[in-house]
C-alpha positions in Angstrom: 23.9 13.8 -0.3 25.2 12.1 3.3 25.9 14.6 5.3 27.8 14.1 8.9 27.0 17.0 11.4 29.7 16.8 14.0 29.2 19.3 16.9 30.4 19.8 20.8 26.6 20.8 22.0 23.4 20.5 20.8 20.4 22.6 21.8 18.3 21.6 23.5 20.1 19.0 25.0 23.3 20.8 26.1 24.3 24.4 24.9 26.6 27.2 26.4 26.5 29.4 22.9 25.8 30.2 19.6 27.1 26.8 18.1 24.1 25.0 20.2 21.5 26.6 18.4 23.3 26.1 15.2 23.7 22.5 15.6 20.1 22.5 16.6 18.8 24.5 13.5 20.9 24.2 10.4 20.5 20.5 10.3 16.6 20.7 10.2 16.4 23.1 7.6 18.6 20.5 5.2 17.0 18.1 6.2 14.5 19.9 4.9 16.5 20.9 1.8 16.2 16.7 1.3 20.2 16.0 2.6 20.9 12.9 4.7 22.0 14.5 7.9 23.3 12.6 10.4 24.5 14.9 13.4 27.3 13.2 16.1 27.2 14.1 19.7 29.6 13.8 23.0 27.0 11.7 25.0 27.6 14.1 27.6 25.6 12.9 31.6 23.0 16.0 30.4 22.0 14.9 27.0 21.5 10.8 28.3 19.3 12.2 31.1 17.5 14.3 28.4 16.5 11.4 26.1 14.1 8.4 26.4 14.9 6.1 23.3 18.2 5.2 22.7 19.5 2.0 21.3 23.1 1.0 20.6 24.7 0.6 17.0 27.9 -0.9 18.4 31.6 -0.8 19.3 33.6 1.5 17.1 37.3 0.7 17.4 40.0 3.6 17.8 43.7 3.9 17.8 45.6 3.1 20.8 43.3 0.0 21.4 40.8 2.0 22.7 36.6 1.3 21.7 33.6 4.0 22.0 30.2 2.5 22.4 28.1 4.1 19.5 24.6 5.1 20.3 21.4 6.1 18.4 18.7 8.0 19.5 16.0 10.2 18.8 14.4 13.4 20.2 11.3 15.2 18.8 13.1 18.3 18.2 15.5 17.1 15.5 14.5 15.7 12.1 18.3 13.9 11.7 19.2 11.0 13.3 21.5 11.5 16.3 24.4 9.6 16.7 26.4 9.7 20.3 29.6 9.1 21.1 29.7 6.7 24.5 32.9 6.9 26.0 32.0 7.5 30.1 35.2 8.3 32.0 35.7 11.6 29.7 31.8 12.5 29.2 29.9 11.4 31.7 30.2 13.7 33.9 28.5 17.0 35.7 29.1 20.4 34.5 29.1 22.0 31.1 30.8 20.2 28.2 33.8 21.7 28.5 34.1 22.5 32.6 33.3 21.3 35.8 30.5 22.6 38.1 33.0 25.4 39.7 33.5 26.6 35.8 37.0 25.2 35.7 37.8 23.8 32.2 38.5 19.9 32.7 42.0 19.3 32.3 41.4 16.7 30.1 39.8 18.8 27.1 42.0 17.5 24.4 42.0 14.0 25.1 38.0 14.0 25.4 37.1 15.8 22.3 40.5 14.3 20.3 38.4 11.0 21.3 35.3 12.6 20.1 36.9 13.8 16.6 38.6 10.0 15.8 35.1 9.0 16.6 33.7 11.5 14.6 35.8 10.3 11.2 35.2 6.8 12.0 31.5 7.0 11.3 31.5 9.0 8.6 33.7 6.9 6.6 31.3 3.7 8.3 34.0 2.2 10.1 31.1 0.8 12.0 29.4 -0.7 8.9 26.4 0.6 8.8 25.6 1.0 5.5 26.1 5.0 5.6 29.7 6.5 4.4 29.7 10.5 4.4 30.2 12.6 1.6 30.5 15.3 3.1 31.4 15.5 6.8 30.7 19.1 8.6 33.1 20.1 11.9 32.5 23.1 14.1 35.0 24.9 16.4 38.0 23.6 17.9 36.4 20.9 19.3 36.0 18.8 16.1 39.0 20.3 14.8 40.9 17.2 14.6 38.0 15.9 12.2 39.2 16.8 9.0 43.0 15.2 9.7 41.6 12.0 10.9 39.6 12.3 7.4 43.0 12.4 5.3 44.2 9.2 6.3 41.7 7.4 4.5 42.6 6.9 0.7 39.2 8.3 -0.6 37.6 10.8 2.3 34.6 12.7 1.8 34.6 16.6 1.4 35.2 18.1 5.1 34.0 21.8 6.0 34.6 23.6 9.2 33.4 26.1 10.7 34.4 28.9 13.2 32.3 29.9 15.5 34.6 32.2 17.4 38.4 31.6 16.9 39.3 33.0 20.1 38.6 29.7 21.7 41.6 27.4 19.9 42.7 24.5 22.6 46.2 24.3 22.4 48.8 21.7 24.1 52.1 21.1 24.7 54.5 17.9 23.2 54.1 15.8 26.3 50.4 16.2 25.6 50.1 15.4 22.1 51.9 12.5 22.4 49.1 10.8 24.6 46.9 11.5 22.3 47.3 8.7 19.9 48.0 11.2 16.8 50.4 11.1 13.9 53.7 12.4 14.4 53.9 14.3 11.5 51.0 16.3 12.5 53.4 17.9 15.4 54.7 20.1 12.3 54.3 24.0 11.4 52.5 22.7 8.3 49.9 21.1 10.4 49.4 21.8 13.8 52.2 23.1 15.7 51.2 26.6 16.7 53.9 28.5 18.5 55.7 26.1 20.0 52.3 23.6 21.2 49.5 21.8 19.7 46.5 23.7 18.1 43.2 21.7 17.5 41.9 25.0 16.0 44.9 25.1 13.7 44.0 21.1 12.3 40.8 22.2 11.0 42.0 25.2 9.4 45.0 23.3 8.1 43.1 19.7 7.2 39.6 21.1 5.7 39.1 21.2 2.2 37.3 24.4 3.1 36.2 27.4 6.3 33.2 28.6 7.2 32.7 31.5 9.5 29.1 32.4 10.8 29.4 35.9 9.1 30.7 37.2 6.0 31.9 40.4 8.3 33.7 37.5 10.8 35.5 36.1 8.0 37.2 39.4 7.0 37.8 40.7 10.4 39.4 37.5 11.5 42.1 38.0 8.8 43.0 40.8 11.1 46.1 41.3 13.8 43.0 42.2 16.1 41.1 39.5 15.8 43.1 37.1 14.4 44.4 36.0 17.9 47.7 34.8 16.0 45.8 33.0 13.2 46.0 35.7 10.5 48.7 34.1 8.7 46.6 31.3 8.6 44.0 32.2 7.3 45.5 34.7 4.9 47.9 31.0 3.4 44.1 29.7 3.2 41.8 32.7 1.8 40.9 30.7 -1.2 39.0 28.2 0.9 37.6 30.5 3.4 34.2 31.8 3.4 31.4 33.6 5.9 27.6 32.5 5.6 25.5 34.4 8.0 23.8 31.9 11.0 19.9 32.1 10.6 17.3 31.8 13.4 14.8 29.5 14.6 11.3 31.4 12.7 9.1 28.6 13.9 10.4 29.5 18.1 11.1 33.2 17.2 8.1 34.4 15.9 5.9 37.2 17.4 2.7 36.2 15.7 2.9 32.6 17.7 5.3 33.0 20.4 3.3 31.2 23.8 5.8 33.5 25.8 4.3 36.8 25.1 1.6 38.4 26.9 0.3 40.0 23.3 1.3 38.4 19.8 1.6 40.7 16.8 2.7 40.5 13.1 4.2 43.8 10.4 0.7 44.3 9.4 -1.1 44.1 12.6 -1.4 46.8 15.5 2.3 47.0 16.7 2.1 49.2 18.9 -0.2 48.3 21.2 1.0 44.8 21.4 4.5 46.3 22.3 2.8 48.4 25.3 0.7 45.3 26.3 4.2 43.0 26.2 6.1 45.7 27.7 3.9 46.1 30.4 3.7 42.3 31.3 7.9 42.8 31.2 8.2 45.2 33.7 5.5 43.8 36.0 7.0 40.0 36.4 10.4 42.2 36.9 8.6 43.7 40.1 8.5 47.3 38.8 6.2 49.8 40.6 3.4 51.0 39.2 5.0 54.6 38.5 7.6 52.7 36.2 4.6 51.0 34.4 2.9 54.1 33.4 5.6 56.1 32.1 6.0 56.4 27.8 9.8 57.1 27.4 11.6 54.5 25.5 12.6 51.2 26.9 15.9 49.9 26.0 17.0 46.3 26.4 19.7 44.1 26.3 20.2 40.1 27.2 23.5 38.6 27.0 26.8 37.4 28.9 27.7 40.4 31.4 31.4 40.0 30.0 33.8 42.1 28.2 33.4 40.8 25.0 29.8 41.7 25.0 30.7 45.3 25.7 28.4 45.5 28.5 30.5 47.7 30.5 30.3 50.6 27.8 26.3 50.2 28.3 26.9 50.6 32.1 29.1 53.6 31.7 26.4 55.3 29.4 23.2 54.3 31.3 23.3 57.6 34.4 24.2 60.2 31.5 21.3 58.5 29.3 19.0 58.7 32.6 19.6 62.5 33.0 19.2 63.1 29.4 15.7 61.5 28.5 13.3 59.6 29.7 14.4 56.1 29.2 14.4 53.3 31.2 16.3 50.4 30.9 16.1 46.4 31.6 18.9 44.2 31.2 19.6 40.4 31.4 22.0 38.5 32.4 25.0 36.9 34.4 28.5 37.0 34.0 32.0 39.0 35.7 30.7 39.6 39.2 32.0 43.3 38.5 29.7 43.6 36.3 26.9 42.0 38.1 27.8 44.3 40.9 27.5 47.1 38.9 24.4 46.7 37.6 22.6 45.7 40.4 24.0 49.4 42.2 22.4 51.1 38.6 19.0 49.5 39.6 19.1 50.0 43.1 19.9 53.6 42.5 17.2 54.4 39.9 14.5 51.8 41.1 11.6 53.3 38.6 14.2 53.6 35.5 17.0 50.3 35.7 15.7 46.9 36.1 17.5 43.7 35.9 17.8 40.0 36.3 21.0 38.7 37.1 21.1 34.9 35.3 19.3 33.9 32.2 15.8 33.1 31.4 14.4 31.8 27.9 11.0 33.6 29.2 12.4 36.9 30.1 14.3 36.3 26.9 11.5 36.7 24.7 9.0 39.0 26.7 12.2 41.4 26.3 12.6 40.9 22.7 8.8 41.8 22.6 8.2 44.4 25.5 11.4 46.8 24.6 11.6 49.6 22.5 15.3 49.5 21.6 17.7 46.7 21.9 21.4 47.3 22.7 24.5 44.8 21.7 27.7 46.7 21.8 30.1 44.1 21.3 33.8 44.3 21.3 33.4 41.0 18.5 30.5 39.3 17.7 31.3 36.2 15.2 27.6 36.3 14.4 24.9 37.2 17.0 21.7 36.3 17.2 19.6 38.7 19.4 20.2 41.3 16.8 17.8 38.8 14.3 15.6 38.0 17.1 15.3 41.9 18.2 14.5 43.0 14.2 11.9 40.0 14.0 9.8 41.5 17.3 10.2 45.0 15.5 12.8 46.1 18.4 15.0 48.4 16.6 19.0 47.1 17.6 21.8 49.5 18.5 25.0 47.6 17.6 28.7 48.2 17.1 30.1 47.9 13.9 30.8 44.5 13.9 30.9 40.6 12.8 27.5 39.5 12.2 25.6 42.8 13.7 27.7 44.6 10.7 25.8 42.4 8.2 22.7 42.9 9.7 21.8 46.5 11.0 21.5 49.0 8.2 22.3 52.1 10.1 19.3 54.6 10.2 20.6 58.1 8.2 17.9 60.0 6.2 19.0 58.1 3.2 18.4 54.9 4.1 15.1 55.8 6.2 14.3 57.1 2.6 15.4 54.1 0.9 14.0 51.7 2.9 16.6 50.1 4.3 17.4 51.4 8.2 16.4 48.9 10.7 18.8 50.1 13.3 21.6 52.0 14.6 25.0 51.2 14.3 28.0 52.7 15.8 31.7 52.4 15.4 34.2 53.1 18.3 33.7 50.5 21.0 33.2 53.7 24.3 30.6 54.7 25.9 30.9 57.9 24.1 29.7 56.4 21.0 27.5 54.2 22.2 25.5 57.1 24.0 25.2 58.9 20.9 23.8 56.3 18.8 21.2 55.7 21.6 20.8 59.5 21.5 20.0 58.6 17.8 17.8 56.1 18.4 15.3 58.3 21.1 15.3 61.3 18.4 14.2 58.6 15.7 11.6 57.1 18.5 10.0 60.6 18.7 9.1 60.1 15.3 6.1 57.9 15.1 6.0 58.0 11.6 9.8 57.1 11.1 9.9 54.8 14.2 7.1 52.4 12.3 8.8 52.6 9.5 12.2 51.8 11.0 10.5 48.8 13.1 8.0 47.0 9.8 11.7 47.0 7.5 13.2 44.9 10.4 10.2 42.4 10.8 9.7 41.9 7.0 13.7 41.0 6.9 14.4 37.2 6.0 16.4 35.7 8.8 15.7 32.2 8.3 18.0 29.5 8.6 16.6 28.1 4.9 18.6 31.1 3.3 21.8 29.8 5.6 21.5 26.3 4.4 20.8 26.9 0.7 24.5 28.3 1.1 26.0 25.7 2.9 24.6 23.6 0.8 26.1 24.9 -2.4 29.5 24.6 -0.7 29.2 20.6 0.0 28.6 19.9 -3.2 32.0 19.4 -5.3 33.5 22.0 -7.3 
């Protein structure tokens, strides 16, 4: 099977999310699964800088006149071929791929990445003769969501998926707009794109895709929803038949404590946990500068790494931190960068309580991991989470996740009763409410559990033995690009 991979960013050459990693991941493992992957790429100023051989396959003609350079290259982290799309005036450029250095989104968003997805088509039906047609071509987020509809105007197109990564990110423009950018007219249309009165690039893959993805089974549900839908409900709902979740794996091989180079102790489910935890939480709280008082005390350490946004329901752990504080022993580290509210409110929690709150305001792979590794309890109490991925990486280092009811945490954290302790099936603690309120009191769960020795072992060797894998992901994919 020929499969084309087409994807906005692609770890680690240029990632601002989830949908990096995934790009970076699920191709390997079918590669793996023996499918010809071929995975297409903005060639953003980052990813050039980031890659040594690189040789060019051609000039790929587009409508309007316009040509992309096509361009080859290979990196030792991917198994697939990369293909990059060379067109300089709308990706060469600094900043992320989607805004400038001041965080501003270019105002030219649709016309780059309606480029990118015209682009995107062309190769997979080998407009560039090559010798490789697609059969199946695989777009992900708004971005390539003109993929699929460039697809249809071929008279024989190969089987397009895509895939939401979070539909709250859609692109939409206005008339004047879509007609400079070299599309169909009948695609201005509620039948196809028109969304409210304006062009959706979100909409087009919905619409044109022979069938939807999202990265949980939860996420596909909930996004059916008035409160999550963001408007696309009726949507979806017109196109249940074709819409599907498959949960996003993680990286084993770079997530693993039994090899991971980042932690000051490695440890496996059958090994001595514990004292690997204490040596790793230890090393944790020292390169944050704690004081020596900080290092010695027992009471549960409770982390958390992530955007410090709303979304990621950061606040709510913010609000319940001083009540926690007077309530146990804990202390708490978090990660992170985001809302300068936020920022500013964290920094006053550690300055306050200097031997329980530590932090790190920006993000640090290193800090990423010795956290994952060092911390007791981990806390994601996300307003929406499509997926999530620290909850996976926090059951593989046998940290015990906190979540809200939701997305991808939903179909991952079997909340910790008596039952399911019994059963063996708890590997966290999951809440429902998005307040503070409940978040305390599932942490307030989680400590009384920790007390437990017994239980708390228990609780952490179901979460490491769980299969996270990105194998299990693409087995499923896989069975969806085949035909029916």
């Amino acid at each position: 099977m020929k499969l084309l991979f087409a994807t906005s960013e692609l770890f680690p050459l240029i990632k601002t999310g989830g949908l990096g990693d995934v790009a970076h991941s699920l191709p390997n493992a079918l590669t793996e699964l023996e499918v010809d992957v071929h995975v297409v790429l903005p060639a953003y100023r980052e990813v050039l800088s980031r890659i040594d051989h690189i040789r060019v396959l051609g000039w790929l003609p587009l409508s309007g006149g316009r040509e992309v350079r096509i361009l080859e290259a290979e990196h030792p982290e991917f198994s697939a071929p990369l293909w990059l799309v060379d067109a300089p005036t709308l990706f060469d450029r600094p900043g992320s791929p989607y805004t400038n250095p001041e965080g501003q989104d270019w105002p030219d968003n649709a016309q780059r990445f309606a480029l990118f997805s015209e682009a995107a088509a062309q190769l997979a039906l080998d407009r560039l003769d090559l010798g490789w047609r697609a059969d199946v071509v695989h777009a992900n987020d708004w971005q390539t969501g003109l993929v699929p509809a460039f697809l249809t105007l071929d008279k024989t197109p190969p089987r397009s998926l895509f895939t939401v990564h979070n539909l709250a990110y859609d692109c939409q423009v206005d008339f004047g707009t879509f007609q400079s950018l070299h599309l169909p007219t009948h695609w201005w249309s509620m039948e196809y794109g028109e969304f409210y009165g304006r062009l959706s690039m979100l909409k087009m893959g919905l619409v044109f895709s022979k069938l939807i993805t999202t990265v949980s089974p939860r996420y596909a549900e909930e996004i059916r929803t008035v409160e999550y839908g963001y408007g696309y409900a009726p949507i979806l709902d017109a196109h249940a038949d074709k819409l599907v979740g498959i949960l996003n794996g993680i990286d084993d091989d770079i997530w693993n404590p039994r090899s991971d180079p980042l932690l000051a102790a490695r440890y496996h489910a059958d090994g001595k946990i514990r004292a690997a935890k204490r040596a790793n939480r230890e090393a944790l709280l020292r390169a944050l500068d704690a004081p020596e008082a900080a290092i010695r005390q027992t009471g549960a350490l409770i982390g958390s790494v992530g955007r410090l946004v709303h979304q990621k329901g950061i606040d709510l752990l913010l609000d319940a931190i001083p009540a926690l504080l007077a309530g146990s022993d804990s202390q708490f580290v978090l990660i992170g960068a985001g809302e300068p509210k936020l920022e500013r409110q964290l920094k006053d929690l550690a300055d306050s309580h200097p031997e329980r709150v530590f932090c790190f305001i920006g993000y640090s792979e290193t800090f990423a991991h010795q956290l994952e590794a060092g911390c007791d309890i981990f806390v994601m109490p996300s307003r929406y989470e499509p997926c999530g991925l620290n909850q996976m990486y926090s059951l593989r280092y046998g940290t015990p996740p906190v979540v809200r009811a939701t997305g991808g945490l939903a179909d991952t954290v079997e909340d910790t009763t008596p039952r399911s302790i019994a059963r063996g099936e708890a590997n966290g603690f999951v809440f429902v409410e998005p307040s503070s309120a409940a978040l305390q009191e599932a942490l307030e769960r989680a400590l009384e559990v920790f007390e437990k020795p017994k239980q708390w072992l228990k609780l952490i060797k179901t979460g490491m033995r769980g299969d996270y894998s990105w194998r299990r992901s693409a087995e499923s994919y896989l069975q969806l690009y085949r035909p029916d």
